[in-house]
N, C-alpha and C positions, 0 to 999 in steps of 0.2 A: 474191323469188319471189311475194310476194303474200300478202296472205290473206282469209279468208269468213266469212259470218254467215249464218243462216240461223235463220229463227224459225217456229212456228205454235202459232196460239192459238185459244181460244173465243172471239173477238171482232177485229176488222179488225185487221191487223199490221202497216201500212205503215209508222208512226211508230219502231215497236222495229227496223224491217226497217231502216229507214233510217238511225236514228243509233247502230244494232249495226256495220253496215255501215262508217258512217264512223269510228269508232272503230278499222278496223283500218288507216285510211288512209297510217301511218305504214309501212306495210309493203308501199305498191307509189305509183309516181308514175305508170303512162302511162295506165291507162284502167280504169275500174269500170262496175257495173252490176247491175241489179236486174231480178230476176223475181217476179210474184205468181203465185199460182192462183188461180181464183173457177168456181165452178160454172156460171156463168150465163156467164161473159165467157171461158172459158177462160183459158191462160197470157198472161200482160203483162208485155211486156221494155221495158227503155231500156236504152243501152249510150252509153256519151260520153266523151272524151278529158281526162285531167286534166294534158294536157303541158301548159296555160297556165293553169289556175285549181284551185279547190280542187272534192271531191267534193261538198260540200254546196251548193258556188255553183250546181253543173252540173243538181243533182236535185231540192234544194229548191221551184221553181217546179214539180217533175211530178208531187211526191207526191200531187195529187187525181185523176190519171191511174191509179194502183194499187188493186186492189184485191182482198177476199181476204183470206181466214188464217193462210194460209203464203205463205210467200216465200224468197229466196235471195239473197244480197248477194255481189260482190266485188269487190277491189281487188287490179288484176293489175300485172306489171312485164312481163306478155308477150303473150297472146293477147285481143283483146274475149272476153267472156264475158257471160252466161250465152250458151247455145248451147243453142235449145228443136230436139229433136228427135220425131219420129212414127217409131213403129217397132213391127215384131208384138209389141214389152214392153209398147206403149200410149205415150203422150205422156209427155215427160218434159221439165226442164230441168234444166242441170248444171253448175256451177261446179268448179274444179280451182286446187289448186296445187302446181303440181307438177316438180320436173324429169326432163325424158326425154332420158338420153343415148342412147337408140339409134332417139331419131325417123325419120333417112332410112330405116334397114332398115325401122322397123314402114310407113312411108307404103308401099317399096315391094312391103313386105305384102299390104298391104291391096289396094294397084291392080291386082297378080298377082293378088286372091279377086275382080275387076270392082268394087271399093267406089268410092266418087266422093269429090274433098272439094269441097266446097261451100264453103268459107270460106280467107282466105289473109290471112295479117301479117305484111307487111315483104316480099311477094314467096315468104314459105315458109305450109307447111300450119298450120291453127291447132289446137294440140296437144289444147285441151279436144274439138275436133271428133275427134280422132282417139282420143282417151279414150272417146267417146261410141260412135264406130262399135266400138269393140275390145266394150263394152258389149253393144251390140247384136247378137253372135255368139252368147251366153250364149241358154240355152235362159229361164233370169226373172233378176233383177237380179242376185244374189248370183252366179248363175255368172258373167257377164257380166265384175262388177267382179270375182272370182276371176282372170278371163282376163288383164283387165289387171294387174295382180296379180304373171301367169308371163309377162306380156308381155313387163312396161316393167322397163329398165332404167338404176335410179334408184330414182325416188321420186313418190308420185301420191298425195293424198289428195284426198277428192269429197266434195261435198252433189249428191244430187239432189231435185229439187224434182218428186214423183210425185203423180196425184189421189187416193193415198192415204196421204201423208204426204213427209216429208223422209227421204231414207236418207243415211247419214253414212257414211263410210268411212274410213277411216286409213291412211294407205301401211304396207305388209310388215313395213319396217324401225324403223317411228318416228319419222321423222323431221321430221315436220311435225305437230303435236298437233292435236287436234280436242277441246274440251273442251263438257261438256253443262252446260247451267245451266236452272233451273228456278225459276215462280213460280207463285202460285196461277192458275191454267187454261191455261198456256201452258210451251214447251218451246224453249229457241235452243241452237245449236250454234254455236261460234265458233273461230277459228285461237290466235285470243286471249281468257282471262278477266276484260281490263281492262275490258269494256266492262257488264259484268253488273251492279257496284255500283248504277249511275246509271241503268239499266232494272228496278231490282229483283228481277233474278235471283239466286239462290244456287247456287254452283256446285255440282251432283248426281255428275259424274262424267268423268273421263278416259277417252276409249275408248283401247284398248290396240292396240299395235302389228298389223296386220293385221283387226283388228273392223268388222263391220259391224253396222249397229243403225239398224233403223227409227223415226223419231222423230213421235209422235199431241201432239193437245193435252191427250191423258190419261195419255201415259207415254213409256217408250223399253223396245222390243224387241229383243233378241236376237235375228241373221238368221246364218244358219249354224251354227245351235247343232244343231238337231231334226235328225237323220237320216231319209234316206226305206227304206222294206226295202230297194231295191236298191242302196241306198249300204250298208248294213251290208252285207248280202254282198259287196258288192267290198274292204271293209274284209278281215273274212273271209277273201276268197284272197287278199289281200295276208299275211294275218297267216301263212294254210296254209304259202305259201313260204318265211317265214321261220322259222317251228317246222321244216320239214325242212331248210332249209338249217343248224340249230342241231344239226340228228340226227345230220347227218351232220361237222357241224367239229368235234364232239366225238372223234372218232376219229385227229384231228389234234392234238390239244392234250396236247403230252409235254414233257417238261424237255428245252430247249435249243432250244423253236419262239420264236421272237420276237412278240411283239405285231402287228407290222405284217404278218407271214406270217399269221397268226389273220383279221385284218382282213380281208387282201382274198381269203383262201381264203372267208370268210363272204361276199366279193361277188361275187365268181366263182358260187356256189352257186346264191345269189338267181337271180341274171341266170340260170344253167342253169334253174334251174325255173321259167321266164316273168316274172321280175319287170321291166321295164319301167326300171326305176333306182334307185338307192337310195331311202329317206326323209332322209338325213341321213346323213353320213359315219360308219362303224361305229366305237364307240368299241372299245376292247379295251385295257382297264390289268391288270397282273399288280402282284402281291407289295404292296411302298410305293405304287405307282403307282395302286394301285385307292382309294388313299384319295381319289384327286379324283377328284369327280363325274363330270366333265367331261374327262376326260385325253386326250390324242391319242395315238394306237399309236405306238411307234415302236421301238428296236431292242433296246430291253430283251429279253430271253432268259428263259421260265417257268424258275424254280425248284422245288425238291422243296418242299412244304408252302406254295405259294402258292397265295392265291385268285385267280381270273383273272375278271372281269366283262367282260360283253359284254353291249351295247344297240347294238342294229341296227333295220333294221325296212325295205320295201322297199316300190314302187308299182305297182301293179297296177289299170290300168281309171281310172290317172289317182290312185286311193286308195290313203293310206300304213299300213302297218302298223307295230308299235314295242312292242320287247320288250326284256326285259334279265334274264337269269339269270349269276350266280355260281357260279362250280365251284371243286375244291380239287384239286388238280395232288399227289397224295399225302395222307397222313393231316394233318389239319386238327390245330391246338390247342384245348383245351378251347374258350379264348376263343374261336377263330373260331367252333368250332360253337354258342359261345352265342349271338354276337353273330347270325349267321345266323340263328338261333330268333327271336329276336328281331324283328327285320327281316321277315320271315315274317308275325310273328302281329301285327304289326301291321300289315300289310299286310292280314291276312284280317278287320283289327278293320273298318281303311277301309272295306274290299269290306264286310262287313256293316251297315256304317250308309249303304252310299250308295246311293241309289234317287231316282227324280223327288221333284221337291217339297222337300229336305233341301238345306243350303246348303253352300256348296262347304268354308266355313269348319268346320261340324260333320265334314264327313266328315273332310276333316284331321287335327284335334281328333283324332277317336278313335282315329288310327295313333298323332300324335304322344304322347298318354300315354300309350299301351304303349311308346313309347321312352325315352317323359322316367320311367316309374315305374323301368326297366330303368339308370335313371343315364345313359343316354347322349343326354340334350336336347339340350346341345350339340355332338351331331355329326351331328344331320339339319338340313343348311341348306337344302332346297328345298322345293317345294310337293310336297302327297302325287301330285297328278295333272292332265293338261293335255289338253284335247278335241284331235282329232286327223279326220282325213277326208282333204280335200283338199289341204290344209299336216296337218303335221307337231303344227304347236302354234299350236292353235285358242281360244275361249272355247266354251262357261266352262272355269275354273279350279277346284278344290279345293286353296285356299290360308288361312293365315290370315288372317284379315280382311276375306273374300270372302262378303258378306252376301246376295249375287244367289244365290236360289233356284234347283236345278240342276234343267233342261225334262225330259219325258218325252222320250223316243230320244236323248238324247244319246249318244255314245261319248266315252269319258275311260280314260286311262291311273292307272293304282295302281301307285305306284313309291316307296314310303318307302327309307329307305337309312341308314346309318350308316356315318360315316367318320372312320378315328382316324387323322390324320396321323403321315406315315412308317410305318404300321404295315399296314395293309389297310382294307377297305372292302367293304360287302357292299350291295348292290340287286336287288330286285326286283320285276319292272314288269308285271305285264298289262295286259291291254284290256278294257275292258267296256261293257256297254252297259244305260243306264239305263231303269227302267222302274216306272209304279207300285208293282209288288210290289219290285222291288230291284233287284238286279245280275246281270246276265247275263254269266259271265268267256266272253270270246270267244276265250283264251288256252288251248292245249291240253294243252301242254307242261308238262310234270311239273317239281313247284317243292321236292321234297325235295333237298336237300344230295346234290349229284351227286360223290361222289372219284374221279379217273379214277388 
């Protein structure tokens, strides 16, 4: 498939561009290529075929040709790359690697919207061009690379090389890593960490599955973290429809309904009251079943004295909403109602420590000790909450270990939980939205221990 490097520094970058670059050489034979930026000379490309020499043979005599702070490196097995584009986002250049199983539909996409392709390999379209135009539909980058995103399917990870830095992107699923490495006044992004040692990079961080993050020669920023007001409010009626679609499946939920009857009455619902499509397929586990997290609905039957959990959440305006309340289908055990207390008040401990500026790591922390003081440590095995908007499950995180300070407007899900295999399982999830003074619950929906 290929893979990329991409550096910028307080000082010219062609030298770390170039042998970051080649460093990833083992991971594409037919063609590589390099972009700088310079304020004065604008963007500088070479692009050259490495079907009969090496990439250092090809580039080595051009490096007094580059110039510039930033730059973008790759080594492709498919399309010339970088691909410098002009577009209402401003100028930009873009490396990819990526594959796209469903290229002919998105070309004939694109030709139905009157788009042009400008570039062709082998006789077919050149995919980075067509990552680029998908790009350029986006009202600023982060929608752009979103689109392709809900495009492609596969897999696509990008640098762009902007006049105001590198944006680094990660495909949806993972599958092709983008790691960040750092040294004193400079910042590279590479496919690979082999190459950081011998440049004096330290590796700073992995971006995560779906992440986007602008990269300065003074740091790396978070891009889709910060909500704008009218994205909360579509969060919002996303969320409205699923608190009513919750009002009203409660009225359905009796001994002898099946989990998967629960499920898609809760999607029937959504969809009646506008929701556009799910967030994610409705979870809905009863009795033993709710002790995983993560269960799929299926033909189990509620019992008297079961707990029943449900995490749903729907899209509305393009934005997903994500909720999960617990019920008890008859009179609950001691246990259940403590464990439930439980899960609750740590839940309200999270919501009270989390606000802008606090890391994702403390807010965790203060759910997880109200579970671990309660004896049950080991049976919260996920993070307390996960940003959410446009996908499902965004950054930041509120996780252990999660040292990245959490931005003013984010929106992040609080969902602690406890789960005693074979036995039951209780969760519960709002929505909130971050902000100097604290937490805003966006969730409306009544979180006391409901017995139907």
């Amino acid at each position: 498939m290929g893979g990329f490097f991409g550096t910028i520094s307080q000082q010219a970058c062609k030298a770390d561009l170039f042998y970051g670059t080649d460093y990833n050489s083992h991971l594409g034979t037919r063609r590589a290529g390099m972009a700088t930026y310079d304020p004065q000379r604008g963007f500088i490309r070479k692009i050259h075929s490495l079907e009969s020499t090496y990439f250092r043979t090809k580039f080595e005599c051009e490096l007094p040709f580059f110039e510039g702070n930033s730059g973008i490196g790759v080594i492709s097995d498919t399309d010339p790359q970088p691909i410098i584009f002009n577009s209402h986002l401003g100028k930009f250049a873009i490396v990819t690697v990526a594959k796209i199983a469903n290229i002919d539909e998105l070309e004939k996409r694109m030709l139905a919207a009157n788009h042009h392709f400008a570039e062709l390999s082998s006789g077919k379209i050149n995919q980075t061009e067509l990552v680029a135009l998908l790009i350029t539909e986006g009202r600023d980058f982060v929608e752009g690379i979103e689109n392709v995103y809900n495009s492609v399917k596969g897999s696509c990870s990008m640098l762009l090389l902007t006049e105001n830095g590198i944006i680094a992107a990660r495909d949806k699923l993972g599958r092709t890593p983008i790691v960040i490495g750092k040294k004193d006044g400079a910042y590279a992004a590479s496919s690979e960490s082999t190459c950081f040692p011998n440049l004096d990079y330290q590796i700073d961080r992995y971006i995560g599955p779906g992440e986007i993050v602008r990269i300065t020669a003074d740091g790396v920023e978070q891009l889709r973290m910060c909500k704008e007001v009218d994205e909360v409010e579509k969060i919002v009626a996303a969320q409205r429809i699923a608190e009513q679609a919750l009002e009203e499946v409660l009225n359905d939920i009796k001994v002898g309904v099946t989990e998967k009857e629960i499920a898609a009455r809760l999607t029937y619902l959504m969809l009646h009251y506008g929701a556009e499509n799910m967030s994610f397929d409705p979870i809905v586990v009863s009795g033993a079943n709710s002790s995983k997290p993560h269960g799929v609905p299926g033909e189990k039957t509620i019992g008297a004295g079961d707990f029943v959990t449900m995490d749903f959440g729907c899209r509305k305006n393009g934005y997903c909403s994500d909720m999960t309340r617990t019920v008890a289908v008859g009179m609950p055990t001691d246990e259940m109602r403590s464990v439930y207390q439980t899960v609750l008040n740590a839940q309200l401990a999270g919501i009270a420590a989390a606000k802008a500026g606090v890391t994702g790591e403390r807010v965790d922390a203060a759910a997880r000790k109200v579970i671990s003081d309660a004896g049950y440590g080991d049976y919260f095995g996920h993070s307390f909450g996960h940003s959410l908007g446009l996908d499902i499950h965004e950054h930041p995180i509120a996780a252990p270990g999660v040292h990245a300070r959490l931005p003013e407007h984010t929106v992040i899900s609080a969902e602690p939980g406890i789960y005693l295999p074979g036995k039951f399982g209780v969760r519960i999830e709002d929505v909130m939205h971050l902000t100097a003074d604290g937490a805003e619950i966006l969730t409306r929906s009544p979180k006391n221990l409901i017995i139907l």
